[in-house]
PDB file of the backbone (N, CA, C, O) and the ligand in Angstrom, with CONECT records:
HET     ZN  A 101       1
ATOM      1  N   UNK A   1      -2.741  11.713  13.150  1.00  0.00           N
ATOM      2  CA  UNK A   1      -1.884  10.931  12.254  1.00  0.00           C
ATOM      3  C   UNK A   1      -2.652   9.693  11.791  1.00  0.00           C
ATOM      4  O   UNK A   1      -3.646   9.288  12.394  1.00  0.00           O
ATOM      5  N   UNK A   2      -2.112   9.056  10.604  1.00  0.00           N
ATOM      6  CA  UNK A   2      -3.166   8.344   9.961  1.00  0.00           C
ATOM      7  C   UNK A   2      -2.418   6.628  10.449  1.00  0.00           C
ATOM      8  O   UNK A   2      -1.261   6.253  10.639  1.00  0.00           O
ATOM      9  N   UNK A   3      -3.547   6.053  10.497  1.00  0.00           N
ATOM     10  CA  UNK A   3      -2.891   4.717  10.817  1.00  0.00           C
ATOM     11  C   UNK A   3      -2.900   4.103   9.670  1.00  0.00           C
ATOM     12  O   UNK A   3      -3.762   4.478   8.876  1.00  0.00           O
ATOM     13  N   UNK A   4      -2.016   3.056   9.264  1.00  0.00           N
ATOM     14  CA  UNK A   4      -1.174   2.281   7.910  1.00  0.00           C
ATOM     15  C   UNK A   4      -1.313   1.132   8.449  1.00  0.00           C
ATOM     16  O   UNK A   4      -1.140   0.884   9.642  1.00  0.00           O
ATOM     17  N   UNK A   5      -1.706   0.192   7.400  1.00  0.00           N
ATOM     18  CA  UNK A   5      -1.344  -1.224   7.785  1.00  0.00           C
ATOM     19  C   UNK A   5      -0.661  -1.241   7.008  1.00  0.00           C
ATOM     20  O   UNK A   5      -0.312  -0.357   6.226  1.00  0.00           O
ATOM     21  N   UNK A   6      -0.346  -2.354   7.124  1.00  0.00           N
ATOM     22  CA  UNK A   6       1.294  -3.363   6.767  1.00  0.00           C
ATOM     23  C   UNK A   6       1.201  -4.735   6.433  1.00  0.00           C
ATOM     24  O   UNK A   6       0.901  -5.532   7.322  1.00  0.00           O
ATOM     25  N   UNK A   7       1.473  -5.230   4.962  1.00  0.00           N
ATOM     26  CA  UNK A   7       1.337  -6.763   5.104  1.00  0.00           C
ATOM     27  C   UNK A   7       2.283  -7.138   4.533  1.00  0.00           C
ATOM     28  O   UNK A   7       2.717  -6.552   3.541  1.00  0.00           O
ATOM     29  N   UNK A   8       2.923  -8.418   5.133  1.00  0.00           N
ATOM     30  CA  UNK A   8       4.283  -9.045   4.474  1.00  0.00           C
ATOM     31  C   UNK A   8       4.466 -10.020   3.665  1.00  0.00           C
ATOM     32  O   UNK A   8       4.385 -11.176   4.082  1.00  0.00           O
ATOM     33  N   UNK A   9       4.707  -9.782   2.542  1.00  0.00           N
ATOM     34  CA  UNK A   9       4.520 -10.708   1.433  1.00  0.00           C
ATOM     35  C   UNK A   9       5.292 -12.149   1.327  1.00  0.00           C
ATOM     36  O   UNK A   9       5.173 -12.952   0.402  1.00  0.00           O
ATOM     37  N   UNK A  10       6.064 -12.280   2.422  1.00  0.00           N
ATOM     38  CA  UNK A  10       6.738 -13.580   2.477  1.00  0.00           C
ATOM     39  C   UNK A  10       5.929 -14.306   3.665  1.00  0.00           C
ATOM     40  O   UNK A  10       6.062 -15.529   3.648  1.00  0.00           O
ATOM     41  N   UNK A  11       5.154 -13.818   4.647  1.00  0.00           N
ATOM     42  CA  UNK A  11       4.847 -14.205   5.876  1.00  0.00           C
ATOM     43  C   UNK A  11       3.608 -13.985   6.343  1.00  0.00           C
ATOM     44  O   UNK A  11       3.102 -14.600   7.281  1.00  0.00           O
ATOM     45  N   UNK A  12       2.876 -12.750   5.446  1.00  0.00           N
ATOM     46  CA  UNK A  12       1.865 -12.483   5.234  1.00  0.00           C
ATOM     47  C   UNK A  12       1.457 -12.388   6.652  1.00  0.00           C
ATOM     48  O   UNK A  12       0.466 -12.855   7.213  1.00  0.00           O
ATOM     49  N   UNK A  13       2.623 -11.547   7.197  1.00  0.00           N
ATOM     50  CA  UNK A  13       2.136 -11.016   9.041  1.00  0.00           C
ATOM     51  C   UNK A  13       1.404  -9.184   8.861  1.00  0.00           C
ATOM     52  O   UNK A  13       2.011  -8.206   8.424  1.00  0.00           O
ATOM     53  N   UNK A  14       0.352  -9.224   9.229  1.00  0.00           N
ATOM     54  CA  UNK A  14       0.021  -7.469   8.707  1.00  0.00           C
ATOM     55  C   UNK A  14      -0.252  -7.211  10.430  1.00  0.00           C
ATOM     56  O   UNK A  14      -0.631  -8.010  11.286  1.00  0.00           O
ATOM     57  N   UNK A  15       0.094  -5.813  10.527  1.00  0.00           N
ATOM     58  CA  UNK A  15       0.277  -4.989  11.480  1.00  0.00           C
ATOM     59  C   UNK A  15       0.070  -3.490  10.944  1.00  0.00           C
ATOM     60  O   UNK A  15       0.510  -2.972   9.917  1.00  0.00           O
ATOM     61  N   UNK A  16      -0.669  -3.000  11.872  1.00  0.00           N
ATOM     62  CA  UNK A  16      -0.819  -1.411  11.583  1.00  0.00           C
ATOM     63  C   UNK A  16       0.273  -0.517  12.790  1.00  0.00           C
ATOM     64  O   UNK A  16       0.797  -0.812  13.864  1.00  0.00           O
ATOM     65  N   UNK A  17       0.239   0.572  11.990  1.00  0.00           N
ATOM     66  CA  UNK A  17       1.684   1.252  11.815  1.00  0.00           C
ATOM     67  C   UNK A  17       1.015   3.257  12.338  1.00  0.00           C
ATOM     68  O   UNK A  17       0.044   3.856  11.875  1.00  0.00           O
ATOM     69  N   UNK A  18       1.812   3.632  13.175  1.00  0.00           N
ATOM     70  CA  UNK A  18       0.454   5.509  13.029  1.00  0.00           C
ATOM     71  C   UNK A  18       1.819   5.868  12.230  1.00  0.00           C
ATOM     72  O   UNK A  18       3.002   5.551  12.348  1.00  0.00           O
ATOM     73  N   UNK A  19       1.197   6.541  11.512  1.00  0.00           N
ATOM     74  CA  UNK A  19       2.597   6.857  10.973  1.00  0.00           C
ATOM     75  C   UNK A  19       2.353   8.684  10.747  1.00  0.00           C
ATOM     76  O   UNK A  19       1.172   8.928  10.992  1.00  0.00           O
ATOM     77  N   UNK A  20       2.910   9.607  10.469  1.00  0.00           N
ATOM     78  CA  UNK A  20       2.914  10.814  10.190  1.00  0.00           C
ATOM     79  C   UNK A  20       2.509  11.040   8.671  1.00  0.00           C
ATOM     80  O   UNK A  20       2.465   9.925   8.151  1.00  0.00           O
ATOM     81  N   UNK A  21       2.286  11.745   8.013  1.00  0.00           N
ATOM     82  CA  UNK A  21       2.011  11.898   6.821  1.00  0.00           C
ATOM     83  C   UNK A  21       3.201  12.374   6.013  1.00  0.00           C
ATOM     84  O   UNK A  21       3.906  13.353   6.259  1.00  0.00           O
ATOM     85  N   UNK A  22       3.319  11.436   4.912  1.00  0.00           N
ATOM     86  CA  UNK A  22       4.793  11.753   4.170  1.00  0.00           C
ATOM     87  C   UNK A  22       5.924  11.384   4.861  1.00  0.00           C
ATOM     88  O   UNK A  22       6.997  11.920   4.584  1.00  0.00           O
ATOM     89  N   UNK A  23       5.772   9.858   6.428  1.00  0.00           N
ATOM     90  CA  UNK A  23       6.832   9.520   7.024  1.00  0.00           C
ATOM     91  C   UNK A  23       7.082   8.651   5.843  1.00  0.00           C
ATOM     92  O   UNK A  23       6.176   8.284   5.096  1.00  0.00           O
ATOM     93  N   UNK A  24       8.254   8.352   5.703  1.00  0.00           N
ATOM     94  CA  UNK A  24       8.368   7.124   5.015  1.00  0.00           C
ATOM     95  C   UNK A  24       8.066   6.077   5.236  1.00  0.00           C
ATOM     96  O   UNK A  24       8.274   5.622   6.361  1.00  0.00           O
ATOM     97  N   UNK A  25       7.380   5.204   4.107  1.00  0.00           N
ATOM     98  CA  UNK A  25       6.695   3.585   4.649  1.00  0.00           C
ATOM     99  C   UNK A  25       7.831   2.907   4.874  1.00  0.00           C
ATOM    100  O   UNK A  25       8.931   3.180   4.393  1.00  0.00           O
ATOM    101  N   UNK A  26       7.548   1.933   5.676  1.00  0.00           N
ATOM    102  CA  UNK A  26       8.311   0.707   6.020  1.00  0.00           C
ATOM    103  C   UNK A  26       8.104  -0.236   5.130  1.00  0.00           C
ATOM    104  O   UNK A  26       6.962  -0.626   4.887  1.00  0.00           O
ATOM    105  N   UNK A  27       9.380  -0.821   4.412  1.00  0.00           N
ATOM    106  CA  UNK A  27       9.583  -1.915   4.025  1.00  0.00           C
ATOM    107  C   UNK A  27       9.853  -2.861   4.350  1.00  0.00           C
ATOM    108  O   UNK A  27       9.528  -3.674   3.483  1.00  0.00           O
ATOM    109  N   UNK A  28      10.557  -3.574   5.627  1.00  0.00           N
ATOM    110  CA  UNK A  28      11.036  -4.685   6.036  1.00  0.00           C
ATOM    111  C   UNK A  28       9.822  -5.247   7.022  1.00  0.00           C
ATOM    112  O   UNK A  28       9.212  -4.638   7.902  1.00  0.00           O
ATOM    113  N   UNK A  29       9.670  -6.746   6.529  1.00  0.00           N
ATOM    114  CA  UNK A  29       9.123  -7.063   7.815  1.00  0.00           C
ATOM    115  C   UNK A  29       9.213  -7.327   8.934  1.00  0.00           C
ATOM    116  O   UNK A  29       9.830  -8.392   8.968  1.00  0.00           O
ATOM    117  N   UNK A  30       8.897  -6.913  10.251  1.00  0.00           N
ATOM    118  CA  UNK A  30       9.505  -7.034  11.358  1.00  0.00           C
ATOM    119  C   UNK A  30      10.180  -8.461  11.788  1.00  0.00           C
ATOM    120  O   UNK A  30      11.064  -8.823  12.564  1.00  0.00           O
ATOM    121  N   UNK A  31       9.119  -9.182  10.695  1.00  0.00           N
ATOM    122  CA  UNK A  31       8.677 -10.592  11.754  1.00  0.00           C
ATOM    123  C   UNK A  31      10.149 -11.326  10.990  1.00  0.00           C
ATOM    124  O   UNK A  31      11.093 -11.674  11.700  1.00  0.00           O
ATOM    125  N   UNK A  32      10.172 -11.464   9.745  1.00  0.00           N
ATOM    126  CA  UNK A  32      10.699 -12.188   8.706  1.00  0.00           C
ATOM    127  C   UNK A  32      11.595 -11.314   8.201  1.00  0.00           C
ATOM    128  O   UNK A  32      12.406 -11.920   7.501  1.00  0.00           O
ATOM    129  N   UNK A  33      11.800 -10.168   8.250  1.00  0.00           N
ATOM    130  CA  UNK A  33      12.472  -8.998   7.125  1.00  0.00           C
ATOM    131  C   UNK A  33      12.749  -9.365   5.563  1.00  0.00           C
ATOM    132  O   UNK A  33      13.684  -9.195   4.781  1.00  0.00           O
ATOM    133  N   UNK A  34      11.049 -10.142   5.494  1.00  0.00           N
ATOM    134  CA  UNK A  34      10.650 -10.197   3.953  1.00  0.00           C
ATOM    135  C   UNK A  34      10.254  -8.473   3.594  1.00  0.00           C
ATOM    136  O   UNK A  34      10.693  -7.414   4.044  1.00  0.00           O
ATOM    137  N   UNK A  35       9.422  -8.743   2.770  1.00  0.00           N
ATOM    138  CA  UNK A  35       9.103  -7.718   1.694  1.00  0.00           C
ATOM    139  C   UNK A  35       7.636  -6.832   2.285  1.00  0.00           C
ATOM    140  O   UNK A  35       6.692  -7.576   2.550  1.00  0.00           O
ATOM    141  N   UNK A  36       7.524  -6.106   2.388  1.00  0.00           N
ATOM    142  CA  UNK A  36       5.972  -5.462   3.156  1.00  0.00           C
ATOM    143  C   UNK A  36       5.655  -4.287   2.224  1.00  0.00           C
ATOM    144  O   UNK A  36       6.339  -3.422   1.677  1.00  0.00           O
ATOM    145  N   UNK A  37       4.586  -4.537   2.252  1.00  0.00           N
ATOM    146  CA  UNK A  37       3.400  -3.845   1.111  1.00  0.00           C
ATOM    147  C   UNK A  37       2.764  -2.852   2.088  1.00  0.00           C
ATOM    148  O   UNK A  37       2.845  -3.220   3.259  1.00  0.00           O
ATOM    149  N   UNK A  38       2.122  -1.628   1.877  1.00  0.00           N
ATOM    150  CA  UNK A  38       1.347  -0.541   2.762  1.00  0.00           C
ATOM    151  C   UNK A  38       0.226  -1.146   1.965  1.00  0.00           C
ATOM    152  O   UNK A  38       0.428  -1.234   0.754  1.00  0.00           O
ATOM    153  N   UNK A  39      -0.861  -1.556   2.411  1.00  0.00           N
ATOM    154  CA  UNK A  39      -2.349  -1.726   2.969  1.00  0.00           C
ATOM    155  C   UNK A  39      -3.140  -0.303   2.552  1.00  0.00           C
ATOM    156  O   UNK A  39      -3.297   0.556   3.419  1.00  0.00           O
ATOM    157  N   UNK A  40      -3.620  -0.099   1.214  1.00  0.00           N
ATOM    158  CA  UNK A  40      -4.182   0.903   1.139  1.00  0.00           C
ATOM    159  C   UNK A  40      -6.095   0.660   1.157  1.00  0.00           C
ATOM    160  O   UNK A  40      -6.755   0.092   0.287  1.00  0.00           O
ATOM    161  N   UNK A  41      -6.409   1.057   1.949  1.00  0.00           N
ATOM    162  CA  UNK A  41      -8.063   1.209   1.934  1.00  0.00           C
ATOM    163  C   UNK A  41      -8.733   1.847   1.066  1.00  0.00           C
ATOM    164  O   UNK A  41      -8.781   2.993   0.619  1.00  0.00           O
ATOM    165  N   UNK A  42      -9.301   0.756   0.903  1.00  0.00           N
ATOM    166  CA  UNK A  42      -9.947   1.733  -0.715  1.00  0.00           C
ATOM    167  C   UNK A  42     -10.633   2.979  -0.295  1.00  0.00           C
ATOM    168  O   UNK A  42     -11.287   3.285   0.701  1.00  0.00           O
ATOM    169  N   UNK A  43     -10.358   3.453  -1.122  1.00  0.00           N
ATOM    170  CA  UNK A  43     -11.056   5.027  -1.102  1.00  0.00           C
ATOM    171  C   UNK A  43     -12.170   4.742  -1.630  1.00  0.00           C
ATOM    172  O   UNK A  43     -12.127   4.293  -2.776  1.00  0.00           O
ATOM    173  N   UNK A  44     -13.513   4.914  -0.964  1.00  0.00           N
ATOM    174  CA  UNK A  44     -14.639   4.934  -1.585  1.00  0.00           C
ATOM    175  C   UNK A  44     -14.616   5.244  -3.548  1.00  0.00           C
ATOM    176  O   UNK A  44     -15.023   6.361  -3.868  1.00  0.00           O
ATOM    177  N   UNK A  45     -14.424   4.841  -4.051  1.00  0.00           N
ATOM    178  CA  UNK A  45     -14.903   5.343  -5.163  1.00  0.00           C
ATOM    179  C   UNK A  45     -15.713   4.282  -6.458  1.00  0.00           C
ATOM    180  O   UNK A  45     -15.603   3.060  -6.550  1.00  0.00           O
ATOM    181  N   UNK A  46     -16.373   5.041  -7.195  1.00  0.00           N
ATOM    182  CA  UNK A  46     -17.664   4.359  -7.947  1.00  0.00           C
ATOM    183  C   UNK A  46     -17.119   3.771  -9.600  1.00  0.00           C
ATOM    184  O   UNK A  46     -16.866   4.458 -10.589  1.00  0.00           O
ATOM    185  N   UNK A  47     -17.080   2.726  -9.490  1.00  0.00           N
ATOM    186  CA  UNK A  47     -17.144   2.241 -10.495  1.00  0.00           C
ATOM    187  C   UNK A  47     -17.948   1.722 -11.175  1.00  0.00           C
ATOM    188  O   UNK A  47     -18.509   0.676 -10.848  1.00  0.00           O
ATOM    189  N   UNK A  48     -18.134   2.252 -12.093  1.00  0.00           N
ATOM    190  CA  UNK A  48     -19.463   2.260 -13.194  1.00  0.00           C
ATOM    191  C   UNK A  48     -19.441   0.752 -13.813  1.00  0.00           C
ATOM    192  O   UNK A  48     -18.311   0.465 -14.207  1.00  0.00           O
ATOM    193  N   UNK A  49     -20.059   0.084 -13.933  1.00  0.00           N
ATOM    194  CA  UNK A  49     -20.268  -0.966 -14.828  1.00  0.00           C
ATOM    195  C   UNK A  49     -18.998  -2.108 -14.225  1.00  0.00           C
ATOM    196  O   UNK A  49     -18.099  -2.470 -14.983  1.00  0.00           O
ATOM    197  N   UNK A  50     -19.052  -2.421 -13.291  1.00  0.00           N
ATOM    198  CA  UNK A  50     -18.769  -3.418 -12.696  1.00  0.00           C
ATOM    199  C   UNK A  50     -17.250  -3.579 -12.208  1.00  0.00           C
ATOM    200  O   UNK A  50     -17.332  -2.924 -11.169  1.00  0.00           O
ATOM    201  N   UNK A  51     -16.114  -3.949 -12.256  1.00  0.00           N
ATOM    202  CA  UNK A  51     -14.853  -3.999 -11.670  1.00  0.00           C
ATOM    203  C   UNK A  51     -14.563  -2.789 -13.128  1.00  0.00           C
ATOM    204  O   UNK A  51     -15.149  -2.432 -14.150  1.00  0.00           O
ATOM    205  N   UNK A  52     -13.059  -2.460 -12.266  1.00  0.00           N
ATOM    206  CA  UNK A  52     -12.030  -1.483 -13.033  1.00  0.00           C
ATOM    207  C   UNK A  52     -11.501  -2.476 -13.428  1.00  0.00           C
ATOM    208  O   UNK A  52     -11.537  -3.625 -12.988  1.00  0.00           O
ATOM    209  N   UNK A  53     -10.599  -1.709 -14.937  1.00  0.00           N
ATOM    210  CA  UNK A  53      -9.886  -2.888 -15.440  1.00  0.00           C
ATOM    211  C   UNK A  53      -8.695  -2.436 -14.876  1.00  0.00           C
ATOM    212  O   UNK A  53      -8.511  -1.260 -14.560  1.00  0.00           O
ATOM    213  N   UNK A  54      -7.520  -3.728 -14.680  1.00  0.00           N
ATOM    214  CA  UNK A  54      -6.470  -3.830 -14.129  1.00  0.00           C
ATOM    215  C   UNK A  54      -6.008  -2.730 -13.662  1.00  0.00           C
ATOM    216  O   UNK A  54      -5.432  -1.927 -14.397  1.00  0.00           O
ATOM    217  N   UNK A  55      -6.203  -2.506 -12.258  1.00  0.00           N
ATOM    218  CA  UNK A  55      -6.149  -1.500 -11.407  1.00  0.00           C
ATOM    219  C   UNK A  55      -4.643  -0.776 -11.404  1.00  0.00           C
ATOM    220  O   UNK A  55      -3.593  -1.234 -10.953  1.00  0.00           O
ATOM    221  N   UNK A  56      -4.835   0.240 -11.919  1.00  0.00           N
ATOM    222  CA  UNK A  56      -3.160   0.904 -11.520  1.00  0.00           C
ATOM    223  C   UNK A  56      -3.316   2.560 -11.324  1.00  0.00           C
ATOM    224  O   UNK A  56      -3.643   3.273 -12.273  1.00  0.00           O
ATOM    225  N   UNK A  57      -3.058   3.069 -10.049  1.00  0.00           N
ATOM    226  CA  UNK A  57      -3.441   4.168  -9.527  1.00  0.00           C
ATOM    227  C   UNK A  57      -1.984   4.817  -9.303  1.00  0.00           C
ATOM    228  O   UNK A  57      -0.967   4.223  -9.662  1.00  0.00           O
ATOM    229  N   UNK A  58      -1.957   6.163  -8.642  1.00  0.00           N
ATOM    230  CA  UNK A  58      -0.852   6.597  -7.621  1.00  0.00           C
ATOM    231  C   UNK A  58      -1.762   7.241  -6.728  1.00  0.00           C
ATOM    232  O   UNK A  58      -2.904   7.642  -6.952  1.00  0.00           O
ATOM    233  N   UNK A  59      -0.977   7.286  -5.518  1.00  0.00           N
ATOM    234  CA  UNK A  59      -1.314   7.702  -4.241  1.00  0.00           C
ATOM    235  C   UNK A  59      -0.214   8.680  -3.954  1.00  0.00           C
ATOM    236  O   UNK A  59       0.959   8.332  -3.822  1.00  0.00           O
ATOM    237  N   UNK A  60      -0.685  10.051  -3.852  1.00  0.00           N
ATOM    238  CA  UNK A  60       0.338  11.079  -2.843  1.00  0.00           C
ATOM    239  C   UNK A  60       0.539  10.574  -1.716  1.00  0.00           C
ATOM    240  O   UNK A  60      -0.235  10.346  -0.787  1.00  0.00           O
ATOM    241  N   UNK A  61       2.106  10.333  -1.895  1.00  0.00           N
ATOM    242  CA  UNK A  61       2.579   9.908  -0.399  1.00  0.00           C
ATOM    243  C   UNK A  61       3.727  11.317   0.135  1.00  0.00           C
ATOM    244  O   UNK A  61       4.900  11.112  -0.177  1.00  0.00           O
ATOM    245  N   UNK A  62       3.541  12.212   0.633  1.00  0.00           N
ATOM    246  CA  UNK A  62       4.513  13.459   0.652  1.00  0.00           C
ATOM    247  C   UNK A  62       4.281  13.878  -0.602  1.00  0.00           C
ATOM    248  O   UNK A  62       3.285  14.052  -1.304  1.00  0.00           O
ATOM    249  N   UNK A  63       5.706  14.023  -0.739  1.00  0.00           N
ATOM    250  CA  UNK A  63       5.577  14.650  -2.302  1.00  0.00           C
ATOM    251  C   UNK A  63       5.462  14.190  -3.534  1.00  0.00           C
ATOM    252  O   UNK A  63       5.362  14.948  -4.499  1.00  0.00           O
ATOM    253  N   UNK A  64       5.465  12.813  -3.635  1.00  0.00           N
ATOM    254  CA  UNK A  64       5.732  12.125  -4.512  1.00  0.00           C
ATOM    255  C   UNK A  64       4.264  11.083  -5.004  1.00  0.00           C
ATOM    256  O   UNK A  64       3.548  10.721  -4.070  1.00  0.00           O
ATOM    257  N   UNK A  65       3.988  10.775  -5.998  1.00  0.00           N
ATOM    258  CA  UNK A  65       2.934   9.936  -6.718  1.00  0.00           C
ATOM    259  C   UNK A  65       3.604   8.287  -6.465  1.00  0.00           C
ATOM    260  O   UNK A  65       4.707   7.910  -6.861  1.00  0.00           O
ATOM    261  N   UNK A  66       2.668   7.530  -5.755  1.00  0.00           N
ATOM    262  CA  UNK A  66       3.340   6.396  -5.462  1.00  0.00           C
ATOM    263  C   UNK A  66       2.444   5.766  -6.441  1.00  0.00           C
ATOM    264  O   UNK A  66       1.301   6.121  -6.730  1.00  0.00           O
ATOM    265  N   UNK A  67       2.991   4.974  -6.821  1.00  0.00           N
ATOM    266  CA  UNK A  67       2.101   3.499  -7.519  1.00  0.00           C
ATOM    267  C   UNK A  67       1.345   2.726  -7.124  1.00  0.00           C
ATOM    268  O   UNK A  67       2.055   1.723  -7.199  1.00  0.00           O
ATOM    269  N   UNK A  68      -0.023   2.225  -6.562  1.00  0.00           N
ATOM    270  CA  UNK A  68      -0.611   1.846  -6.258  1.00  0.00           C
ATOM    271  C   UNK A  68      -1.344   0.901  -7.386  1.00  0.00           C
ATOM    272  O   UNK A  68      -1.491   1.264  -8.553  1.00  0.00           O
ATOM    273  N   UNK A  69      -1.776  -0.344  -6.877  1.00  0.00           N
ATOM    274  CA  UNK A  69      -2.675  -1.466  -7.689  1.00  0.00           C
ATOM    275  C   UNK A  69      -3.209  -2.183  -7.058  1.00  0.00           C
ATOM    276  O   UNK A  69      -2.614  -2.674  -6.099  1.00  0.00           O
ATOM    277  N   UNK A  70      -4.635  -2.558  -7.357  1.00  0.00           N
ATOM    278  CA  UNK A  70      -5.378  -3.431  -6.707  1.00  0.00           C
ATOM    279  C   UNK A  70      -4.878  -5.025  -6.907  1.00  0.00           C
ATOM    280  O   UNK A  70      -4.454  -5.851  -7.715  1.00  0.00           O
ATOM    281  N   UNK A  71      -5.311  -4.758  -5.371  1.00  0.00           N
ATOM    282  CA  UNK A  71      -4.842  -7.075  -5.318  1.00  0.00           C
ATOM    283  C   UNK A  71      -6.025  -7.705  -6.184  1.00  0.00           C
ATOM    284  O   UNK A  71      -6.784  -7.023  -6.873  1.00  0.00           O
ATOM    285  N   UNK A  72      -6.083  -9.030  -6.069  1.00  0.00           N
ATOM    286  CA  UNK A  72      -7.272  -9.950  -6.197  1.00  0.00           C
ATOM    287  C   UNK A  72      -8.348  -9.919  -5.114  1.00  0.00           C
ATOM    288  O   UNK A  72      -9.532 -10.131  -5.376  1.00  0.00           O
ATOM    289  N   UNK A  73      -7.946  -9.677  -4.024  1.00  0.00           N
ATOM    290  CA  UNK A  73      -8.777  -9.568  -3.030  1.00  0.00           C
ATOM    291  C   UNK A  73      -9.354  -8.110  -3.416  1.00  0.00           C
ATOM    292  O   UNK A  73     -10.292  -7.777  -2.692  1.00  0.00           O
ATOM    293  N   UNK A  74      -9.126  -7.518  -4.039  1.00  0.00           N
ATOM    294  CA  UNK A  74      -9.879  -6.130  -4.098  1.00  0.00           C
ATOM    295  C   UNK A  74      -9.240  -4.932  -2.824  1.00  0.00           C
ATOM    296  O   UNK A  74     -10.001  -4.190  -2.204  1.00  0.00           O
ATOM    297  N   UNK A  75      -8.036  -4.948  -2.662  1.00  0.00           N
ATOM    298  CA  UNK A  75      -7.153  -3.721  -1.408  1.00  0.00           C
ATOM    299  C   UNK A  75      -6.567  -3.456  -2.371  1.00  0.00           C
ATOM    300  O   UNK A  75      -6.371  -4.283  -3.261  1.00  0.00           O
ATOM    301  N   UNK A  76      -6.169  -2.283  -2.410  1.00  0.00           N
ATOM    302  CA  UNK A  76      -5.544  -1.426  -2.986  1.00  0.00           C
ATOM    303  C   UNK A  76      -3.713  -1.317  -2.242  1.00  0.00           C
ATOM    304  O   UNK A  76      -3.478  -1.076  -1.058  1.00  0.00           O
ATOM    305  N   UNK A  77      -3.113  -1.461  -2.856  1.00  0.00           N
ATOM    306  CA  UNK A  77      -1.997  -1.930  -1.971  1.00  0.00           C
ATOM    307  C   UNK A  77      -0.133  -1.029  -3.258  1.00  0.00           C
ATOM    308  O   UNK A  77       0.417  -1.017  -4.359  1.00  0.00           O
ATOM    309  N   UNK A  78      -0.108  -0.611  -2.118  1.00  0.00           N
ATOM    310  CA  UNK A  78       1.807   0.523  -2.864  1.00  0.00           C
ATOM    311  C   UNK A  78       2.138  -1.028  -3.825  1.00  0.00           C
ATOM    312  O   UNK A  78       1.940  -2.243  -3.860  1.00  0.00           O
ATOM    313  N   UNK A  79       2.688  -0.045  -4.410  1.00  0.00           N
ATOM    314  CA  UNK A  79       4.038  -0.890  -5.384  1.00  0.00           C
ATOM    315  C   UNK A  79       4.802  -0.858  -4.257  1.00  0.00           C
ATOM    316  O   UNK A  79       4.870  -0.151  -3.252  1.00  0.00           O
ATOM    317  N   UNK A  80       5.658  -2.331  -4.931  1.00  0.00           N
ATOM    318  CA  UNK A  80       6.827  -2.281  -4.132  1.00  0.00           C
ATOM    319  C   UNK A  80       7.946  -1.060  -4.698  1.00  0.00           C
ATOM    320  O   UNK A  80       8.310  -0.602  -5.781  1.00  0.00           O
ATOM    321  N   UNK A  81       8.204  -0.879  -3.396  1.00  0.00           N
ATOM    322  CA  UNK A  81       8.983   0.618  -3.372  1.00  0.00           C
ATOM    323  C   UNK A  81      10.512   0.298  -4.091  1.00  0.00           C
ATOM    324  O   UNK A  81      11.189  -0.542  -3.497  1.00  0.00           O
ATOM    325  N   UNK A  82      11.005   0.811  -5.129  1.00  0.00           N
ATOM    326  CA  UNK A  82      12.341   0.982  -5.068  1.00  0.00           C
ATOM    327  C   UNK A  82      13.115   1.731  -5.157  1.00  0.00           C
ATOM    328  O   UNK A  82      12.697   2.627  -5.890  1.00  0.00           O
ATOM    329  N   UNK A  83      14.146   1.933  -4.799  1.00  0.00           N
ATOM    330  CA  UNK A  83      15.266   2.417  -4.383  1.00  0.00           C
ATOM    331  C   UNK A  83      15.104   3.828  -4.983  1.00  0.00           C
ATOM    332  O   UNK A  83      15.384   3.610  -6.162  1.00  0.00           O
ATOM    333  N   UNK A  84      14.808   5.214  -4.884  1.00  0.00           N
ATOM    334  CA  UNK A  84      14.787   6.226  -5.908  1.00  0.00           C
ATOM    335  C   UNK A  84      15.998   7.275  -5.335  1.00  0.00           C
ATOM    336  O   UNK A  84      16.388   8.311  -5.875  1.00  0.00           O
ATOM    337  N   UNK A  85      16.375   6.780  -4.305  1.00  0.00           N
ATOM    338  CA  UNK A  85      17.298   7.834  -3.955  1.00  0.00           C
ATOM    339  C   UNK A  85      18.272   8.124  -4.599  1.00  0.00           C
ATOM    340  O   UNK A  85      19.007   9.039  -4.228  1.00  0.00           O
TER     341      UNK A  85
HETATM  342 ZN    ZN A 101       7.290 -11.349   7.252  1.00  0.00          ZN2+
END
């Protein structure tokens, strides 16, 4: 199982998470039950001619194409998740 970090956007407490594949991410933060972002590691990949422009990806999470975008720091990090149920 793959391990997930976790960072909280009000408190900015990050913690890694094992999670199953296609478990559902956690949104709440433990610490604060602010807002928490999944921590995506960049996937090796090559960018030609210097930064990508304004990063906006999806990531298979189960079945579904999640939204993914790079921070300023350069992590690749979920959209905040909403409600699709
Ligand atoms: Zn927090």
């Amino acid at each position: 199982m793959p391990n997930y970090e976790y960072r909280c956007e009000s408190c900015e407490h990050r913690f890694e998470k094992r999670q199953a594949f296609g478990e559902e991410p956690i949104t709440t933060c433990p610490e604060c039950e602010g807002v928490l972002v999944r921590v995506i590691h960049p996937v090796p990949a090559i960018f030609k001619g210097g930064k990508p422009s304004a990063g906006k990806r999806t990531q298979k999470v189960g079945t579904r194409d999640v939204p993914i975008h790079q921070t300023e720091e350069g992590h690749w990090e979920q959209d905040r998740i909403m409600d699709q149920r």
